[in-house]
Residue, then its C-alpha position, 0 to 999 in steps of 0.5 A: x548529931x554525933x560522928x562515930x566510929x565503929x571498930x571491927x574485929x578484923x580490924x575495918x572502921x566504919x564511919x558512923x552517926x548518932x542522933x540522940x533523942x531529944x526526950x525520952x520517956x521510954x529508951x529506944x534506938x533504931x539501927x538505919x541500914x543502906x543499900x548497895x551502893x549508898x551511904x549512911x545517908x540513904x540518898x538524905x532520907x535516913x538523915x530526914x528519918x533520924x531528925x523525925x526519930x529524935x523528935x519523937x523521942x527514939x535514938x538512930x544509929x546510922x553506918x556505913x557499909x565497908x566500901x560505902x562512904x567514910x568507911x574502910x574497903x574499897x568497892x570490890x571489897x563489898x561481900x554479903x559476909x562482911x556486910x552481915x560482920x558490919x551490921x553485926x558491929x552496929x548493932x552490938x554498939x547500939x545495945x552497948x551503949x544506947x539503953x532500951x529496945x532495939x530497932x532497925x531501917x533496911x532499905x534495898x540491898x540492905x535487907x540482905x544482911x538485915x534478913x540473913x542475921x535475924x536468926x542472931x537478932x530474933x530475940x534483940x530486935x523489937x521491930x523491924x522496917x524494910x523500904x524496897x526490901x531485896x527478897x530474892x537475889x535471883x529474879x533482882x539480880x541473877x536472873x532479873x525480871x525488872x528493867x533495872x535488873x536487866x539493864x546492870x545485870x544482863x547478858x552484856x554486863x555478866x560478860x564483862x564481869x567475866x571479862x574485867x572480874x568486876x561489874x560496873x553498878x549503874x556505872x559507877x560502883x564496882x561489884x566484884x565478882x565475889x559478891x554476885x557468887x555469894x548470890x547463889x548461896x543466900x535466900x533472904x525471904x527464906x529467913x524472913x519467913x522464919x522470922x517472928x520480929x514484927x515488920x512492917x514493908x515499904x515499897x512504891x508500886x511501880x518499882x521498876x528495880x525490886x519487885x513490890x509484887x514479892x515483897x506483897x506475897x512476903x507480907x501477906x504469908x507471914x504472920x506480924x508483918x504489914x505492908x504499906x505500898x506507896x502508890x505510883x512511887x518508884x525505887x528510892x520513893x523518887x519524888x518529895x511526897x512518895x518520901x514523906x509517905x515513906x516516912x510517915x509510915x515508918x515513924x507511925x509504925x515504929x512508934x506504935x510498935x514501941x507503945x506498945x511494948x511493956 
């Protein structure tokens, strides 16, 4: 592993890792994209990810978010706008400078920015792997169905986000303001389902944060996306077994994909 740094045109550093493969026969790199509130670690899994990768001869970019980890910003500093900038960033570097084809890991919130670009990436993405992927920012978020929605972004948190000006995720990450407004804006399934970029959707069936119904209904209307529940896994595939399936899934399908490509 190699620590980088990722230079941003507005001037922001985000703190980076690659891992090179070990062999390789046939370039390729993944970019690992995090959720709201981690870091390019991805709680570890991303790490466990990108040593499996490079074993089997692929490439991983990892970064993280402005206002997450190492990075530049600050928590209340965290947009949709400047998180579609970063993995903008990320993914110019790893075509730059990491040859063959192109690939990227969201998890959760990551696939907000992931989604919302893809009209930009639609003919530099080879594939692309959602885990717990945040499909629809109203029943997650403004108007949440799930018990972890309910319990961060209820009545008695929204009022004080209106009091304080920011909200306090899971109790200790600030979401300001700015943010929960761009919510309104933005329909990731949207642009999901516009998308041709083959796809593959993992997500534990008792999700009790992001709805592994939605991302079921996803996967069945759109054509070249498949869709691996991990049964009994919660958010986050909560213990060691649900991960390795994660993991199995997304390194068996990724392979493939790229087996296949001329």
């Amino acid at each position: 592993m190699h620590a980088v740094d990722l230079e941003l045109a507005d001037g922001m550093r985000l703190e980076a890792a690659l891992h090179p493969a070990r062999h390789s026969k046939r370039p390729g790199t993944v970019v690992a994209v995090h959720g709201l509130g981690m870091d390019m670690d991805e709680g570890g899994m991303y790490l466990r990810l990108a040593e499996r990768l490079a074993q089997a001869g692929m490439t991983t970019l990892r970064f993280s978010f402005r206002g997450h980890g190492g990075s530049d910003g600050t928590q209340r500093s965290v947009t949709i706008a400047g998180q579609v900038l970063d993995l903008t960033a990320a993914i110019d570097a790893a075509e730059l400078d990491y040859p063959g084809a192109l690939y990227s890991v969201a998890a959760g919130f990551g696939a907000v920015p992931t989604l919302l670009s893809l009209p930009n990436l639609e003919d530099r993405l080879h594939g692309l792997v959602l885990w717990q992927p945040v499909l629809d920012l109203r029943e997650t978020f403004l108007e949440p169905r799930l018990p972890w929605g309910q319990a961060n972004f209820g009545p008695k948190a929204r009022a004080a986000s209106e009091r304080d000006g920011f909200l306090l995720l899971d109790g200790e990450f600030e979401l300001d303001r700015a943010l929960l407004e761009e919510m309104h804006h933005h329909e990731p399934a949207k642009s999901f389902a516009a998308s041709r970029v083959p796809a593959l959707i993992v997500h534990g069936d008792r999700d009790t944060s992001v709805s592994h119904d939605t991302s079921a209904a996803a996967a069945t209307a759109r054509p070249g996306c498949q869709l691996h529940s991990v049964r009994g896994a919660d958010h986050g595939f909560d213990t060691r077994p649900h991960e390795d399936e994660a993991l199995d899934a997304t390194v068996g399908w990724l392979i493939r994909r790229h087996g296949q490509l001329p």
